[in-house]
gemmi code that builds the backbone of each chain (N, CA, C; Angstrom):
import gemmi

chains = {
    "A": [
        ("UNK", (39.969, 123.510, 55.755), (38.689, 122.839, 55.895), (37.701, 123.356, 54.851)),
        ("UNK", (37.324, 122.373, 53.992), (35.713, 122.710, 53.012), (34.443, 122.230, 53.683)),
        ("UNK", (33.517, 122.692, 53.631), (32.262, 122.211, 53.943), (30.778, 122.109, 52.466)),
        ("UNK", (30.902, 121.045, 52.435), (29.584, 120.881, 51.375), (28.183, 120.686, 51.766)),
        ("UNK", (27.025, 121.017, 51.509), (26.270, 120.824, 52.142), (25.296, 120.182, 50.768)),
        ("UNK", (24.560, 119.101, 51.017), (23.121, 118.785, 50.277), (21.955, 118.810, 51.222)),
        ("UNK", (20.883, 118.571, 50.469), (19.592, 118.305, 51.101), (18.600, 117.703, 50.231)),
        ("UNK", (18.214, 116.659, 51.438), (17.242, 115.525, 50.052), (16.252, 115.640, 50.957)),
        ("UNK", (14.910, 116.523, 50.930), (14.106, 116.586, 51.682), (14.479, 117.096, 53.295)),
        ("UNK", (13.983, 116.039, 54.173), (14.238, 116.699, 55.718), (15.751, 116.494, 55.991)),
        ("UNK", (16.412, 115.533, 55.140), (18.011, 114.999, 55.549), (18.682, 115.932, 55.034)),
        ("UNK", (19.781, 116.440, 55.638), (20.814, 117.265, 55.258), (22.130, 116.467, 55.413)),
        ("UNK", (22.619, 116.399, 54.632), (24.452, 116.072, 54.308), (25.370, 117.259, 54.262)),
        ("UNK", (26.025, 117.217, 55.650), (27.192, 117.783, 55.381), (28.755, 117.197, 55.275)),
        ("UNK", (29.110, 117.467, 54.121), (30.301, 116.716, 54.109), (31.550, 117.919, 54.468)),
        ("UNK", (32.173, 117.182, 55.562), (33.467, 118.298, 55.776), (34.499, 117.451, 55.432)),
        ("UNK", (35.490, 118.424, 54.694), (36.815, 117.622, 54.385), (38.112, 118.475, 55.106)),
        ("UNK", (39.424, 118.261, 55.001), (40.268, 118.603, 55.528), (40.870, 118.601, 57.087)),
        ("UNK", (40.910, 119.636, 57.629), (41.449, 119.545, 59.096), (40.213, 120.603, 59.795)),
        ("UNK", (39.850, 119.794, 60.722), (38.845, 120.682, 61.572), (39.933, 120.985, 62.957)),
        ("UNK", (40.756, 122.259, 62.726), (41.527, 122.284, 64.533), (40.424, 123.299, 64.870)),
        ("UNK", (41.554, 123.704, 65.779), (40.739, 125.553, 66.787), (40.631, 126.082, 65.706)),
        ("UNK", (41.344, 126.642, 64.690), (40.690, 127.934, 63.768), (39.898, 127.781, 62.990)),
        ("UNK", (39.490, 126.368, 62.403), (38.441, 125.791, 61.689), (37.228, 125.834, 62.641)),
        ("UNK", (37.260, 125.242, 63.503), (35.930, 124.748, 64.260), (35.393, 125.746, 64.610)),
        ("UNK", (35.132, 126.691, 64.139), (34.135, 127.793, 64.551), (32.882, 128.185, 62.997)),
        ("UNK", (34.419, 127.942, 62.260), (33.366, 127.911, 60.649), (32.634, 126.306, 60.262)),
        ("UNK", (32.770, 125.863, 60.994), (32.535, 124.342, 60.471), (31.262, 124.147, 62.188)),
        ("UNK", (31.457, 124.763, 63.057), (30.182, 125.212, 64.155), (28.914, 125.857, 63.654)),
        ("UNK", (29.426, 126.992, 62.552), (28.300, 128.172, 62.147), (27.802, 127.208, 60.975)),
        ("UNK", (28.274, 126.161, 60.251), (28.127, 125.611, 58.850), (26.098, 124.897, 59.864)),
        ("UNK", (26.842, 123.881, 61.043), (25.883, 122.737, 61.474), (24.556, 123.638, 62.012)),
        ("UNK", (25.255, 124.652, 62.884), (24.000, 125.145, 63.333), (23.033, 125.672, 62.249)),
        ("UNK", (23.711, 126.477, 61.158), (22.398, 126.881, 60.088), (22.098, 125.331, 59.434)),
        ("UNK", (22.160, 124.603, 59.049), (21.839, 123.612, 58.607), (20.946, 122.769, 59.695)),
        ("UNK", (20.949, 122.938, 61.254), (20.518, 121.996, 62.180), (18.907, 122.595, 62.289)),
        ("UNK", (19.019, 123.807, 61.727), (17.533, 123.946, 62.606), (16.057, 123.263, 61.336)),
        ("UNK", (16.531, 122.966, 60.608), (15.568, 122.510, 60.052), (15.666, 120.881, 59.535)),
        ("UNK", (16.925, 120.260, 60.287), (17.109, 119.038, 59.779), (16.870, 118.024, 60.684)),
        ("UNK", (15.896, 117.125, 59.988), (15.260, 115.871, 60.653), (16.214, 114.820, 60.875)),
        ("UNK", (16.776, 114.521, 59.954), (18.055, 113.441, 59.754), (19.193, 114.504, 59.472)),
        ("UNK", (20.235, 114.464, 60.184), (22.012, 114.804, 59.826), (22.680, 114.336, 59.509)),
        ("UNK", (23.529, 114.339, 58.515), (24.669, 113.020, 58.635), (25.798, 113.912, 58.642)),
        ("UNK", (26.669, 113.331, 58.774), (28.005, 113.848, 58.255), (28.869, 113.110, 57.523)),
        ("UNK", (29.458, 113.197, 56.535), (30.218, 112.785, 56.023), (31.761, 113.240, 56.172)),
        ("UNK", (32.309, 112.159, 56.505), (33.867, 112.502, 57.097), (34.983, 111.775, 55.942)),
        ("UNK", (34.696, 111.337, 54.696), (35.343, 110.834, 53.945), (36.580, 111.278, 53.378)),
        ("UNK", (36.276, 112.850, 53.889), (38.193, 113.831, 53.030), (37.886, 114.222, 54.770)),
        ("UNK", (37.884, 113.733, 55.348), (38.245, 114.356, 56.632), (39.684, 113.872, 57.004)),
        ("UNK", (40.200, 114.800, 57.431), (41.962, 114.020, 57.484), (42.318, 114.317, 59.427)),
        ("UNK", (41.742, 115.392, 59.796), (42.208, 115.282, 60.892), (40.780, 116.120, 61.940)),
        ("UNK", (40.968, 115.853, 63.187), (39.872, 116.669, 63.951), (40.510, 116.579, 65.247)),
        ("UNK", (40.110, 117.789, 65.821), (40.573, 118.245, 67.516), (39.829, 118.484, 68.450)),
        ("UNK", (40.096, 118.429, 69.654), (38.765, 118.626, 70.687), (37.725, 119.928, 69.873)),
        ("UNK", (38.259, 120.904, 69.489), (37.443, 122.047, 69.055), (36.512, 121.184, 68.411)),
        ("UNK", (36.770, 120.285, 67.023), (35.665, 119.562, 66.204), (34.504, 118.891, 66.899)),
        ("UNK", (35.344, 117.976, 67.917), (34.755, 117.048, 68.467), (33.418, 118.187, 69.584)),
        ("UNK", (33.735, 118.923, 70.096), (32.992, 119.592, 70.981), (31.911, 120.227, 69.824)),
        ("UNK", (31.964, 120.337, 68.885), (30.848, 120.723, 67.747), (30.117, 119.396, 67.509)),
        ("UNK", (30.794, 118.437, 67.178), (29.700, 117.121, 67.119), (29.242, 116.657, 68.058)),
        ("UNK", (29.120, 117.126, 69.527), (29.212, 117.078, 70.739), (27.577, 117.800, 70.735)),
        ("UNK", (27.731, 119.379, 70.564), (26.938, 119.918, 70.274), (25.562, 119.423, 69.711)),
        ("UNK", (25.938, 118.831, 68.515), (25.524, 118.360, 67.497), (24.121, 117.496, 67.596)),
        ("UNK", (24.861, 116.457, 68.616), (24.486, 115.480, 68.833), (23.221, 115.187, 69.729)),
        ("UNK", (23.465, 116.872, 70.854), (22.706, 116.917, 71.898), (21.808, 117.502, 71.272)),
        ("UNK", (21.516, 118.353, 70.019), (20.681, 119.069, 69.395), (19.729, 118.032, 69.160)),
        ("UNK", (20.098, 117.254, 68.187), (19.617, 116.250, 67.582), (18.791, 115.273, 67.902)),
        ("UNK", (19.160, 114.898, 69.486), (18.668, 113.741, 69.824), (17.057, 114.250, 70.367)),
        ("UNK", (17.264, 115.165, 70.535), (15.465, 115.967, 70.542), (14.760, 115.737, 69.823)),
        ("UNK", (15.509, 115.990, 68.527), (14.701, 116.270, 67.220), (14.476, 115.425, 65.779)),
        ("UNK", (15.297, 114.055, 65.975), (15.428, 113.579, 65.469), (16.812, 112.701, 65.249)),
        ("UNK", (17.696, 112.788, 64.248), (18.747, 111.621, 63.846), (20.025, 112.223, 63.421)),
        ("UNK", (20.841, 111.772, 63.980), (22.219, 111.941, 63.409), (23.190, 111.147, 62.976)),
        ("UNK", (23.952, 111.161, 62.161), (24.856, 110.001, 62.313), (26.243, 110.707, 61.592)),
        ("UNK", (27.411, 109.876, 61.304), (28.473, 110.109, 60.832), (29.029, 109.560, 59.904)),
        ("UNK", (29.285, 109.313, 58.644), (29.557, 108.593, 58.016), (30.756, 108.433, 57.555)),
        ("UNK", (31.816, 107.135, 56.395), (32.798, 107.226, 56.149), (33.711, 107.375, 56.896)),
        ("UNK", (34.036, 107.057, 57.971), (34.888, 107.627, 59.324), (35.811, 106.487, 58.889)),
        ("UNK", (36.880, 107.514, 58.819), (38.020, 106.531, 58.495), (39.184, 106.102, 59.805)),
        ("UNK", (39.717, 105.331, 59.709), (40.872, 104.917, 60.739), (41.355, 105.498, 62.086)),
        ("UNK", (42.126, 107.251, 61.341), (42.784, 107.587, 62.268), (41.670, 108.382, 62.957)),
        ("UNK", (40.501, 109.453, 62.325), (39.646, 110.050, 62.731), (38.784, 108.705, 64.077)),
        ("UNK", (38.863, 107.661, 63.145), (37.468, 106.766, 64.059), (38.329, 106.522, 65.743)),
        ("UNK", (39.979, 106.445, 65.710), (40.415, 105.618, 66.765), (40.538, 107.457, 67.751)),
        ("UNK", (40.245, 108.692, 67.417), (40.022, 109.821, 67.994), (38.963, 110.068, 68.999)),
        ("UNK", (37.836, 109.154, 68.095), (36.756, 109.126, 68.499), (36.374, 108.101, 69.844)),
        ("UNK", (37.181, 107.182, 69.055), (37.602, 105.681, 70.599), (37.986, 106.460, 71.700)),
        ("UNK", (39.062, 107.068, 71.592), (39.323, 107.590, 72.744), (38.921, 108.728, 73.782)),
        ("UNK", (38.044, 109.461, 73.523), (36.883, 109.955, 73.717), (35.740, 109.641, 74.554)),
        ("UNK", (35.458, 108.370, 73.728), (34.476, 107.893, 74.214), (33.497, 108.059, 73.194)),
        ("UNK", (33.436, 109.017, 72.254), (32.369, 109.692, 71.253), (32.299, 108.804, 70.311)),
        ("UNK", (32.797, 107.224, 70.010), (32.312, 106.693, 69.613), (30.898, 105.432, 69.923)),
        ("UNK", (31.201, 105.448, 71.468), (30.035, 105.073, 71.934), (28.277, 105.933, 71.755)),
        ("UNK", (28.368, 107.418, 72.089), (27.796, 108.393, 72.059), (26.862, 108.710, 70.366)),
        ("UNK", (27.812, 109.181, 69.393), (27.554, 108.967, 68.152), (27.472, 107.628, 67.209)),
        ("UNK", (26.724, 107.854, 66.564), (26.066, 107.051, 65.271), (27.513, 106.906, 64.524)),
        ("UNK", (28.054, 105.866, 64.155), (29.005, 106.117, 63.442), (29.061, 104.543, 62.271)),
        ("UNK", (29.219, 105.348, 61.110), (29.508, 104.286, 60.120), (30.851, 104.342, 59.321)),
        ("UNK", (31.648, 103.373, 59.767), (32.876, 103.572, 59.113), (33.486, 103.161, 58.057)),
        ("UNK", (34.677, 103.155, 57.416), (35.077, 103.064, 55.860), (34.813, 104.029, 54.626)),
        ("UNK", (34.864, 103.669, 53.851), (34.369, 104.967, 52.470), (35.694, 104.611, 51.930)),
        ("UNK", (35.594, 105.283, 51.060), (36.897, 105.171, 50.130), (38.194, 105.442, 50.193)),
    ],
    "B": [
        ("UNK", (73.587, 107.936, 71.383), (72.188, 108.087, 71.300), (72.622, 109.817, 70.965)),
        ("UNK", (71.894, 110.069, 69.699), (72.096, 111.266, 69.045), (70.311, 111.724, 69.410)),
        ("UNK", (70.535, 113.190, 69.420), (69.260, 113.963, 69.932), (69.819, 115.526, 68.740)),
        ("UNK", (68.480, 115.940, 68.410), (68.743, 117.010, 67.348), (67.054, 118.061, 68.364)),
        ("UNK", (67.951, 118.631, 68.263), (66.981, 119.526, 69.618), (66.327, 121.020, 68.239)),
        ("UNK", (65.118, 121.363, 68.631), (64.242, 122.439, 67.710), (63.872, 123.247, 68.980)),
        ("UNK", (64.045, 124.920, 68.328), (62.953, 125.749, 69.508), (62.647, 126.308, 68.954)),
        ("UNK", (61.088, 127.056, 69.202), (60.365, 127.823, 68.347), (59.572, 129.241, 69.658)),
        ("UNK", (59.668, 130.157, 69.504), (59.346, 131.198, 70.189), (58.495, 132.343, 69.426)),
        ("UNK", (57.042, 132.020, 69.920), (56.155, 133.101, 69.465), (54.901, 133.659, 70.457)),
        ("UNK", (53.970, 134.316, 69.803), (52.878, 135.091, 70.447), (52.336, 134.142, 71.224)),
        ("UNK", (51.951, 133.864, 71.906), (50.536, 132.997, 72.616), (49.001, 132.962, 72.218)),
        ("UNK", (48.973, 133.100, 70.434), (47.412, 133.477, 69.968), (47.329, 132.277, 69.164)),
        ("UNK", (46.182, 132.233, 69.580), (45.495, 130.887, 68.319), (45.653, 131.057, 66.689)),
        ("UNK", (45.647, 132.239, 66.455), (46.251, 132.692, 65.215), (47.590, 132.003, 64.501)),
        ("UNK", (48.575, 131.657, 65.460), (50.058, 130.631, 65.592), (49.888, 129.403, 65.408)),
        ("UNK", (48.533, 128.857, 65.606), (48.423, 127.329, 65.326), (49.272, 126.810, 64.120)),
        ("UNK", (48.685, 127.112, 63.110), (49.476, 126.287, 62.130), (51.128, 127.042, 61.912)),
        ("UNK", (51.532, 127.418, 62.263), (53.122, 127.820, 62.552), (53.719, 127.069, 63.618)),
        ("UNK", (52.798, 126.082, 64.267), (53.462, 125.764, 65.761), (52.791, 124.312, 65.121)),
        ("UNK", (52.070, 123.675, 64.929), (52.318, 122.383, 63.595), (53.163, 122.291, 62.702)),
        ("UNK", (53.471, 123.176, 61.776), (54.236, 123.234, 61.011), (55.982, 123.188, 61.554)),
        ("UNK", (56.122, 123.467, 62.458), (57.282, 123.322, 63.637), (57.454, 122.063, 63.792)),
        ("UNK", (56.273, 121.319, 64.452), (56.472, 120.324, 65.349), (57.029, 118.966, 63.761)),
        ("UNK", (55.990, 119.429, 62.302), (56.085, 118.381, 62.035), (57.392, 118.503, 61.031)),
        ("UNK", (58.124, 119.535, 61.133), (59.543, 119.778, 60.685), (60.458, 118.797, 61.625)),
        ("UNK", (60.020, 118.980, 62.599), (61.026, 118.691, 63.529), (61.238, 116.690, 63.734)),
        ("UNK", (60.092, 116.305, 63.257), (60.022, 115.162, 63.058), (60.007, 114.596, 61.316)),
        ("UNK", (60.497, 115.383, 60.270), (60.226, 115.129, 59.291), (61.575, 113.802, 58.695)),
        ("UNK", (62.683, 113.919, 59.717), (63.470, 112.957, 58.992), (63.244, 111.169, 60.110)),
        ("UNK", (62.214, 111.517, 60.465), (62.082, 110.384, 61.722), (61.364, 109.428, 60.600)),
        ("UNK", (61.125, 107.633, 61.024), (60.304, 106.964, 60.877), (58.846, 107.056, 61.253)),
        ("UNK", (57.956, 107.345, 61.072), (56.857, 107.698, 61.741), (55.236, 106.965, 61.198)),
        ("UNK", (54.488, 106.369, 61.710), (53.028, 106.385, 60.872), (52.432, 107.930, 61.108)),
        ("UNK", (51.207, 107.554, 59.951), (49.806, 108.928, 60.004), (49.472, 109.063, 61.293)),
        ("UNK", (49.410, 107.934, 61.692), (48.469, 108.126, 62.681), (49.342, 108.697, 64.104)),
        ("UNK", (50.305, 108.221, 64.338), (51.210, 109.081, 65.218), (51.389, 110.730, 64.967)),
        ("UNK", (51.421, 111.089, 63.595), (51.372, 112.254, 63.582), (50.627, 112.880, 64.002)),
        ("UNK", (48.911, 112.699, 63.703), (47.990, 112.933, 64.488), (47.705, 113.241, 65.484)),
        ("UNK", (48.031, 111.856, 66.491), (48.225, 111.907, 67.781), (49.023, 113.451, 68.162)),
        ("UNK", (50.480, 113.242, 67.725), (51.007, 114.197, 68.364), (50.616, 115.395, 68.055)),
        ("UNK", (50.029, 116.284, 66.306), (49.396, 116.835, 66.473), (48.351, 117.524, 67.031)),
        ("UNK", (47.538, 116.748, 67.558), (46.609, 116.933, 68.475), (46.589, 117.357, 69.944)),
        ("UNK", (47.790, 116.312, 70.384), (48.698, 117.040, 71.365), (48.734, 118.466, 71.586)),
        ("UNK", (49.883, 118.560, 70.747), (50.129, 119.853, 70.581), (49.217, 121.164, 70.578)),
        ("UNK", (48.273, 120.960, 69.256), (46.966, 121.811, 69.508), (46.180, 122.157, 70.659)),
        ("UNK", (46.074, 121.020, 71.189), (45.092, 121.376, 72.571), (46.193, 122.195, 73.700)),
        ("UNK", (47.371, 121.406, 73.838), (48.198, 122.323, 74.886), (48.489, 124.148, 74.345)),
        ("UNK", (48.781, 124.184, 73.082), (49.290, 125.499, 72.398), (47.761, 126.089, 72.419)),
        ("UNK", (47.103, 126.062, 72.038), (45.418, 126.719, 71.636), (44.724, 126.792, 74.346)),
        ("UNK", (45.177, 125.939, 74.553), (45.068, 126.095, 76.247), (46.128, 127.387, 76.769)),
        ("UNK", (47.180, 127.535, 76.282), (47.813, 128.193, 76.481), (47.840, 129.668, 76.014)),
        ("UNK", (46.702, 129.436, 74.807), (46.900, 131.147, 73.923), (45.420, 131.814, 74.523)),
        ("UNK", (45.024, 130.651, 74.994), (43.343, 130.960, 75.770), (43.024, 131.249, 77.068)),
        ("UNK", (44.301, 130.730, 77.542), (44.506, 130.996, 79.261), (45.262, 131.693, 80.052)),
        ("UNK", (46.524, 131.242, 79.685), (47.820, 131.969, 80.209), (47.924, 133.548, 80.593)),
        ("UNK", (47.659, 134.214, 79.387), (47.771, 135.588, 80.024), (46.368, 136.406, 79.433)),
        ("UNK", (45.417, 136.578, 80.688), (44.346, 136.717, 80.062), (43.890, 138.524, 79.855)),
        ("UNK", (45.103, 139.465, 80.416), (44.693, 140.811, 80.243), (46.553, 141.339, 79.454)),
        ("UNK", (46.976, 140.582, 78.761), (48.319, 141.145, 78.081), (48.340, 140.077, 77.356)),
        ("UNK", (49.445, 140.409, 76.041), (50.069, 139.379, 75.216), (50.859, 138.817, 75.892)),
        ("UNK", (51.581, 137.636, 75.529), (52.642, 136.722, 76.053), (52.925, 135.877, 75.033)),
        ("UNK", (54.107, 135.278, 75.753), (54.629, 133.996, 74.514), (54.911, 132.641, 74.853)),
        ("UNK", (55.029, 132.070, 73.689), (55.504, 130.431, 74.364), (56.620, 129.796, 73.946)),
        ("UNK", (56.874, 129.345, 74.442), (58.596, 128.839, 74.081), (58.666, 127.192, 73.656)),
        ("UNK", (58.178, 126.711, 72.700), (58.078, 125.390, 72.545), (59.529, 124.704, 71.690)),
        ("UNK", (59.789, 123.962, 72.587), (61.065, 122.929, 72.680), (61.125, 121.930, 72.162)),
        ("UNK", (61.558, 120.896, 70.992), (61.497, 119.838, 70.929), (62.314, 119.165, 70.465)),
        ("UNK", (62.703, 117.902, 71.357), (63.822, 117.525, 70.987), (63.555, 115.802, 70.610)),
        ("UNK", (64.171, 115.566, 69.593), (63.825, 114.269, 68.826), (65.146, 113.230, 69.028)),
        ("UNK", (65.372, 112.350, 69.389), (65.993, 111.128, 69.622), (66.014, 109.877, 68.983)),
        ("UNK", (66.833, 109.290, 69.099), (67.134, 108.193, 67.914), (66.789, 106.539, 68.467)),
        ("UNK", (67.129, 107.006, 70.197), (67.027, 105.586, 70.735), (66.560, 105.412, 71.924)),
        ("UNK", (65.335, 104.938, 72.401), (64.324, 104.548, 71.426), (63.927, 106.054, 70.423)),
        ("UNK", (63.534, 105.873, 69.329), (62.625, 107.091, 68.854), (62.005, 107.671, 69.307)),
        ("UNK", (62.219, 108.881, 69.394), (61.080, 109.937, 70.576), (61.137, 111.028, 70.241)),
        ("UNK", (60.181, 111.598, 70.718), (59.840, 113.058, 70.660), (59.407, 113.473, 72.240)),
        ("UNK", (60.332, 114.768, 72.775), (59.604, 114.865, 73.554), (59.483, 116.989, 73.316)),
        ("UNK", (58.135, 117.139, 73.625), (57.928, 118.570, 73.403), (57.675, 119.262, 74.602)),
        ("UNK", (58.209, 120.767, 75.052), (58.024, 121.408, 75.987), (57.320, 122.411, 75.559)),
        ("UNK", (56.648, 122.783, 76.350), (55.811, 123.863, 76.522), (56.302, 124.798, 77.557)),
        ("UNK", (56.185, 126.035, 77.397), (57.100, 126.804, 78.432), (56.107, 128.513, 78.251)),
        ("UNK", (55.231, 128.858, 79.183), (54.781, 130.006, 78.926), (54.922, 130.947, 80.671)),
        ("UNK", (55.072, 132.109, 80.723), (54.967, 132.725, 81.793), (53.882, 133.273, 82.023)),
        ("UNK", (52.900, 132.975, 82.012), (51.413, 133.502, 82.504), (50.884, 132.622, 83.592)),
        ("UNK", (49.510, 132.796, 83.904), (49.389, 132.205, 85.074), (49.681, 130.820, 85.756)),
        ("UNK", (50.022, 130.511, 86.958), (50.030, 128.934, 87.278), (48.646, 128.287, 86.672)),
        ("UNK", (49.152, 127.481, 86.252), (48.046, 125.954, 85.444), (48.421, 125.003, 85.162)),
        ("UNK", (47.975, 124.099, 86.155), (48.199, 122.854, 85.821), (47.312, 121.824, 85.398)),
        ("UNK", (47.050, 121.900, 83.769), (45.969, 121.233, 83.567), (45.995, 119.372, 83.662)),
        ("UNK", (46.786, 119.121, 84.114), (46.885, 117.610, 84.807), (46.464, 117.577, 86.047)),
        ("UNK", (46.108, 118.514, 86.660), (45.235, 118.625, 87.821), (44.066, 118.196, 87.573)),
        ("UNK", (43.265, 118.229, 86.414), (42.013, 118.442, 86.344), (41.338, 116.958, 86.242)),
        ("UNK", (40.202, 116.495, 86.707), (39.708, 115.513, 86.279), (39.272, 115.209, 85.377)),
        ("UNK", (39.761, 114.108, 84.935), (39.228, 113.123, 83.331), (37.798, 113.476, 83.310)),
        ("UNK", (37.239, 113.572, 81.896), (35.557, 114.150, 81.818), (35.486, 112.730, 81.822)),
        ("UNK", (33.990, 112.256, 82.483), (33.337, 110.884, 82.141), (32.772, 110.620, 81.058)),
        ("UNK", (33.422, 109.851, 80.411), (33.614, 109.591, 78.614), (32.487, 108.484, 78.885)),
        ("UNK", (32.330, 108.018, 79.789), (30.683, 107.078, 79.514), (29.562, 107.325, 79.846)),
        ("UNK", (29.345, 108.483, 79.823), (28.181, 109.656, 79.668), (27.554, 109.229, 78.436)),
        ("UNK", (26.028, 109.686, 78.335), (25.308, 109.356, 77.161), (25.427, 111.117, 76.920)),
        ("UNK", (25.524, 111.397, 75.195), (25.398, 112.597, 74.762), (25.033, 113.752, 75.305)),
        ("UNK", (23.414, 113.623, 75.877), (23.040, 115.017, 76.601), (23.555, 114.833, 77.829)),
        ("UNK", (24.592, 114.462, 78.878), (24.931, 114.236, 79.882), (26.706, 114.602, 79.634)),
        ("UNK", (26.855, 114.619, 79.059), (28.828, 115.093, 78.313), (28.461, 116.115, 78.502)),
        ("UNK", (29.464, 116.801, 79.290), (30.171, 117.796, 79.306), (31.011, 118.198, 77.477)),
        ("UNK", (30.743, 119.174, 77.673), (31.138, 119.507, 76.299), (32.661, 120.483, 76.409)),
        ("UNK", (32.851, 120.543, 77.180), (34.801, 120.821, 77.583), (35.237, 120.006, 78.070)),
        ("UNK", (36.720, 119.852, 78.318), (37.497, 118.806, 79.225), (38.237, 118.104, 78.536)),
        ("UNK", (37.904, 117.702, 76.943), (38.369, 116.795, 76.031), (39.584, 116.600, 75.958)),
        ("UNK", (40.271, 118.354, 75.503), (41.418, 118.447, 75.057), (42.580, 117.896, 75.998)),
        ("UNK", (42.791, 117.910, 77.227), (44.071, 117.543, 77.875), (43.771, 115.975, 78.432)),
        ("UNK", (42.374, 115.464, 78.199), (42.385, 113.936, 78.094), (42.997, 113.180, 77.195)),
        ("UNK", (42.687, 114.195, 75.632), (43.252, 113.486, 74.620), (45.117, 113.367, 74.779)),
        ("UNK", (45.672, 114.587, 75.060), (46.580, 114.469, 75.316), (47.350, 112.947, 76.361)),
        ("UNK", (46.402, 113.307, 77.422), (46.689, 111.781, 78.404), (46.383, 110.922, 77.582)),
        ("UNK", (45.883, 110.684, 76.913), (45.834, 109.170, 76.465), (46.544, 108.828, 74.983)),
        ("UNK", (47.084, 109.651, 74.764), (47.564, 109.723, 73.760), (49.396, 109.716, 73.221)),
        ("UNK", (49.493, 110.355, 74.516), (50.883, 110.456, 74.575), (51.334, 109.800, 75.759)),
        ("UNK", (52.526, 109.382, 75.649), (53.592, 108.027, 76.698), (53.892, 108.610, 77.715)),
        ("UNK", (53.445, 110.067, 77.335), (54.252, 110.333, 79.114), (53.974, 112.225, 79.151)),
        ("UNK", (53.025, 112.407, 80.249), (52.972, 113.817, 80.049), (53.550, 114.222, 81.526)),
        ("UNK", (53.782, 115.684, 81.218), (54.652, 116.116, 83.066), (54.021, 117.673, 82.836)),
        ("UNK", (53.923, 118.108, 84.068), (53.789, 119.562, 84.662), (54.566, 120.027, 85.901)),
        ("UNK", (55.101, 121.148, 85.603), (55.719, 121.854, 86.644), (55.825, 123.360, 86.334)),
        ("UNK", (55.846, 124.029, 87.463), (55.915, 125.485, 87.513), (57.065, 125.951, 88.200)),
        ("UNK", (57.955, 126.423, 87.730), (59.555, 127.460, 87.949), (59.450, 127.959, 88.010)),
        ("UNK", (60.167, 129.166, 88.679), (60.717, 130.381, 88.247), (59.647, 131.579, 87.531)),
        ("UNK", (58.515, 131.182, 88.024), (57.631, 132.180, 87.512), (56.885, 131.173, 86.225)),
        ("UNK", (57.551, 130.108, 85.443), (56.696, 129.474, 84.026), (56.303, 128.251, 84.533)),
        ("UNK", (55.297, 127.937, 83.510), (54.486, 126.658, 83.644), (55.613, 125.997, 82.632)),
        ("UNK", (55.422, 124.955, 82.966), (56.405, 124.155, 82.127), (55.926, 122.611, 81.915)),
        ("UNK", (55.618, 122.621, 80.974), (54.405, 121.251, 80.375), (55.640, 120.558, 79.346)),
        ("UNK", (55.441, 119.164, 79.677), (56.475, 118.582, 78.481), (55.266, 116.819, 78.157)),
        ("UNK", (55.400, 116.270, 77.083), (54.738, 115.715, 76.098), (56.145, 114.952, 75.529)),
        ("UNK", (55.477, 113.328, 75.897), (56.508, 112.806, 75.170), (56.191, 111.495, 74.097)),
        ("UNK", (56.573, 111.170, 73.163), (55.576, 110.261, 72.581), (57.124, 109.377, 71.368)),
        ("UNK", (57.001, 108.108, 71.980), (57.625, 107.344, 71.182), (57.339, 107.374, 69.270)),
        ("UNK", (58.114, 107.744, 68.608), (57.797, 107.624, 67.378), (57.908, 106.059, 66.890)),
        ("UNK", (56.159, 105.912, 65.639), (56.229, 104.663, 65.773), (55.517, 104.511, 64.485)),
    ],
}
model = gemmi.Model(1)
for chain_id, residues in chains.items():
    chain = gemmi.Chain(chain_id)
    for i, (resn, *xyz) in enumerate(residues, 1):
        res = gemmi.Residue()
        res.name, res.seqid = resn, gemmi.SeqId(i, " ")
        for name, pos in zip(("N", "CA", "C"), xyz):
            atom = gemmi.Atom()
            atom.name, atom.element = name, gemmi.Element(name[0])
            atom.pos, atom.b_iso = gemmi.Position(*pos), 0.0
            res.add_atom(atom)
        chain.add_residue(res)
    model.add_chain(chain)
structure = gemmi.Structure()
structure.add_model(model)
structure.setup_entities()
């Protein structure tokens, strides 16, 4: 798992790529929270995201409940197999989600 | 109907994850398969193996004995889980309510839903002292 981060004013972009399982999702937990406390808008970008596990999902979970206090979140690029993860869940009802990308 | 059977025997630590993927997706590497099945069963796997290195034996090491045996007709996979630590039967547990709005989710529970819904056929039983979890999922 990589994590990139930008910031264009109050919005922060984090783009995670690779596999978020259990041993990832703790570094990719510590990435959102320093990035959450000062971000008005979140996105995420899931475009090299290839795979995610309850561990991930319970971070955007997190995420989400932070957020909705404080402002906006969303998800972006959500591709196929990640988006039908999310179907089943339910967390696609829950989260902002924009799908496709390259 | 030909069956080519895999076993893999290690620690019970989350540390094993990707050794116990790397297993599962050996074991299916000469099958027909989509991405997205892999996934699935990946995921599977993770949540039961990572439940098991988190629960099972919570004041000693232990191990798990994961089984899998792949079939030709229909295509299948079915994987066992086999640990001697405490009784758990996480098919006991109730489905989290997935039509919860965000601050109202429970933020555990996920992992052995995904499994239910994901895979064709899950079972629990306890022997002889082991939990014995098996996962079965048509390759497709």
């Amino acid at each position: 798992m990589n994590i990139k981060i930008s910031k264009i004013e109050k919005k922060t972009i984090i783009e995670v790529s690779g596999r978020v399982d259990t041993v990832a999702a703790p570094k990719f937990e510590a990435a959102v929270k320093e990035q959450i406390t000062d971000a008005e808008e979140l996105v995420i970008d899931m475009d090299k995201l290839e795979y995610i596990s309850s561990a991930g999902l319970r971070v955007l979970l997190w995420a989400q409940k932070t957020m909705t206090d404080r402002g906006d979140m969303k998800l972006i690029n959500v591709h196929e197999n990640v988006m039908e993860i999310l179907e089943i869940t339910g967390f696609s009802e829950i989260l902002k989600i924009k799908q496709g990308g390259s | 109907m030909a069956e080519n059977k895999f076993r893999l025997v290690l620690a019970a630590v989350t540390e094993n994850l990707q050794q116990v993927i790397s297993f599962i997706e050996e074991s299916i590497q000469n099958t027909d398969h989509s991405p997205k099945t892999v996934i699935q069963i990946t995921i599977a796997v993770e949540e039961i193996f990572v439940n098991i290195a988190h629960y099972a034996y919570p004041e000693k090491n232990g191990e798990v004995v994961i089984e899998a045996v792949v079939s030709d007709d229909p295509p299948a996979i079915a994987i066992t889980f086999i640990d001697s630590g405490i009784p758990y039967d996480p098919l006991a547990k109730a489905d989290p309510d997935i039509t919860l709005s965000a601050n109202k989710r429970q933020i555990g529970g996920l992992g052995i839903y995904l499994v239910k819904k994901t895979m064709d056929d899950v079972s629990y039983k306890y022997e002889d002292g082991h939990n014995i979890l098996t996962i079965k999922k048509l390759l497709s």
